[in-house]
C-alpha positions, 0 to 999 in steps of 0.5 A: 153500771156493769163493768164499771169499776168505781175507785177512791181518790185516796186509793188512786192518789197512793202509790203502790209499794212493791215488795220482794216475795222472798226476801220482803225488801221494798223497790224503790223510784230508781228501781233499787231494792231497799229493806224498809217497813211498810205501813198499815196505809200503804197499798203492797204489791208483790214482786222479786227482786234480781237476788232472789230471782238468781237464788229461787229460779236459777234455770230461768232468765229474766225478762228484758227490760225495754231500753 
C-alpha cells in the first residue's frame, strides 16, 4: 500500500476551518472574515485575511481571484 493514503470518514465528512495567521479571525462560506472560537473537534487551516495582508505585506498584491 505505498503511496496510498487511508483517511477517516469522520475526518473526510468535517469541513476545514481557515483561520487568519495574524489576527486569528475565522473566513466564513461567503468567504467573510469573522472572529469566532474554534473548537478542539474542528480541523484548522491557516490563511490571511485581506486586512492583514494590506498591514503585514504592504509591498505585495494579492493574487487574483478567478472570476
Amino acid at each position: 500500500m505505498s503511496g496510498t493514503v487511508l483517511l477517516d470518514s469522520a475526518a473526510v465528512d468535517q469541513e476545514l476551518v481557515c483561520v487568519c495567521c495574524h489576527c486569528h479571525r475565522v473566513r466564513t462560506g461567503t468567504g467573510a472574515w469573522e472572529p469566532r472560537y474554534v473548537s478542539e473537534s474542528d480541523e484548522v487551516s491557516h490563511g490571511i485575511c485581506r486586512e492583514c495582508y494590506g498591514q503585514f505585506y504592504p509591498g505585495c498584491r494579492l493574487p487574483r481571484t478567478a472570476a
